[in-house]
C-alpha positions as CSV (number, residue, x, y, z in Angstrom):
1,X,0.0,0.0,0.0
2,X,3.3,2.3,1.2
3,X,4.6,1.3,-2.8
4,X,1.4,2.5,-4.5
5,X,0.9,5.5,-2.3
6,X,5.0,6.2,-3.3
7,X,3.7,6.1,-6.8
8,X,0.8,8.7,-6.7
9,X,3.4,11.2,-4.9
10,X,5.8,10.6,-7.5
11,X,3.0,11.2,-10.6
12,X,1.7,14.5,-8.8
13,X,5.3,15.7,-9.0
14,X,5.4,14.8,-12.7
15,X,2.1,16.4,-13.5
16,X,3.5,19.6,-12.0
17,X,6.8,19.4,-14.2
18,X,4.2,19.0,-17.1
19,X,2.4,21.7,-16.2
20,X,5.2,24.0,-15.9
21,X,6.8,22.7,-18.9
22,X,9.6,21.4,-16.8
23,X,9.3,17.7,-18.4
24,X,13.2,17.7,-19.4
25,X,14.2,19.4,-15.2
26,X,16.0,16.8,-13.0
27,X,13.2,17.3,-10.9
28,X,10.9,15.9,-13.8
29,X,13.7,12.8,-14.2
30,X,13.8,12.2,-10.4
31,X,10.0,11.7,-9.8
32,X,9.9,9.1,-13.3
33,X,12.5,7.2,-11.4
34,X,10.9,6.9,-8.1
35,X,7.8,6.2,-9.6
36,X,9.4,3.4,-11.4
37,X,11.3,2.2,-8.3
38,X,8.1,2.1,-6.1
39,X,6.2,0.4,-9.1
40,X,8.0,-2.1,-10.6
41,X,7.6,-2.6,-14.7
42,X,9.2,-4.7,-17.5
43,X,11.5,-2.9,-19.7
44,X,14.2,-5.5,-19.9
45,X,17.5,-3.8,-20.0
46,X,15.9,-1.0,-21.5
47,X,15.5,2.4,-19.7
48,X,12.1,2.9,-18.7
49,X,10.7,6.0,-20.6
50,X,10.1,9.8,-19.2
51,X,6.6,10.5,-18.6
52,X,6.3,14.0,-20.5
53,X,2.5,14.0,-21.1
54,X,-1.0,14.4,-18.9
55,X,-2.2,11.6,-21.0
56,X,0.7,8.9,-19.9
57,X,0.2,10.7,-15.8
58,X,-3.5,9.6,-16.6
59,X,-2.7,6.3,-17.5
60,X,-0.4,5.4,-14.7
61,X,-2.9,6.7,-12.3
62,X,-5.1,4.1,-13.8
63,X,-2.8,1.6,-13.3
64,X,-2.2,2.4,-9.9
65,X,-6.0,2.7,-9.1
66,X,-6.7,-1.1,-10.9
67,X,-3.5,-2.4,-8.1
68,X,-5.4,-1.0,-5.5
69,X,-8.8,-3.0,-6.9
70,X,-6.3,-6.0,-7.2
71,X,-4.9,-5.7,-3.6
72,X,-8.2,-5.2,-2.1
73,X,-10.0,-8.1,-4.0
74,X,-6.6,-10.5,-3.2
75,X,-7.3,-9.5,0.2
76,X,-11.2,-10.3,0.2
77,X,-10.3,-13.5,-1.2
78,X,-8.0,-15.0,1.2
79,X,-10.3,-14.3,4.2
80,X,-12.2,-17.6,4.7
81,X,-15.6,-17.4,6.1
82,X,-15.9,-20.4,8.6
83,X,-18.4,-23.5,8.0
84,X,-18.8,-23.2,4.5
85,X,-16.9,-24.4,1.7
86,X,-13.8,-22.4,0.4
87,X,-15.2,-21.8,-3.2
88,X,-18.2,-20.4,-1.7
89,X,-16.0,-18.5,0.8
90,X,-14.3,-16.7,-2.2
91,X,-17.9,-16.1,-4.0
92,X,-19.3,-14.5,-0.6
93,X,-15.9,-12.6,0.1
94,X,-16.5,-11.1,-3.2
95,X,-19.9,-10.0,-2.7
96,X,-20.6,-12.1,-5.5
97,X,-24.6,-14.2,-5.2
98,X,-24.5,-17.4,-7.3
99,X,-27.7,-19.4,-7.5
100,X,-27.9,-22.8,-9.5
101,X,-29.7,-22.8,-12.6
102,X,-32.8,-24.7,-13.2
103,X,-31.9,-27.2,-15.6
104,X,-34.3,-26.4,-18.0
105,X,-33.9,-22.2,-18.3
106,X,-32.2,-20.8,-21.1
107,X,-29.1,-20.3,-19.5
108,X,-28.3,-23.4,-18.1
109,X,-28.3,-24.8,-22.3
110,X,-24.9,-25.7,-23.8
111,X,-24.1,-22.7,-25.9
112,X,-24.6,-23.3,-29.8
113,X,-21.8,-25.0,-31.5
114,X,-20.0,-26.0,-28.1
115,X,-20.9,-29.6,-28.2
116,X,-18.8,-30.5,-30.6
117,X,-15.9,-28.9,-28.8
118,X,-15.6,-30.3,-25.1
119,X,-16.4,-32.7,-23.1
120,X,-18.9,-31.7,-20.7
């Protein structure tokens, strides 16, 4: 959580730098690399690229926003709920309300052109 909340700190100094047209200043180069430290991406031996535009701040912020969503579902999903069974656990943990289908509705039919396909 300390790593992702690194990363929107380091962003907000990058959108400034943009802002003031500062997107070549060290202090520009600086916040790219601690954002890059605290979030961790594959560039291979490359150099991970400058963010110089509101559009690639935006995106990041995005990505950061879907790790919190990750972290907080990954969280939800390990808590067991005790005296039922562990895939339910998950469902409930989830907030997620399965029902069984009636055999025969609509939806509970093999989808057209499956039946060749798999074994059911």
């Amino acid at each position: 959580k300390e790593q992702i909340k690194s990363g929107y700190e380091a962003l907000t100094l990058i959108e400034e730098c943009i802002k003031e047209g500062q997107v070549n200043s060290q202090k520009a180069k600086d916040a790219c690399s601690a954002f890059y430290t605290r979030i961790p991406h594959s560039f291979g031996f490359r150099q991970p690229p400058m963010i110089t535009t509101l559009e690639q701040v935006k995106i990041k912020i995005d990505l950061l926003d879907m790790l919190i969503d990750i972290e907080a579902a990954v969280k939800a999903i390990k808590t067991e709920i005790p005296d039922i069974h562990p895939s339910d656990s998950f469902y409930k943990n989830l907030k997620i309300e399965m029902t069984p289908l009636e055999k025969d509705s609509e939806n509970f039919q093999m989808p057209e052109g499956e039946e060749d396909d798999e074994e059911y």
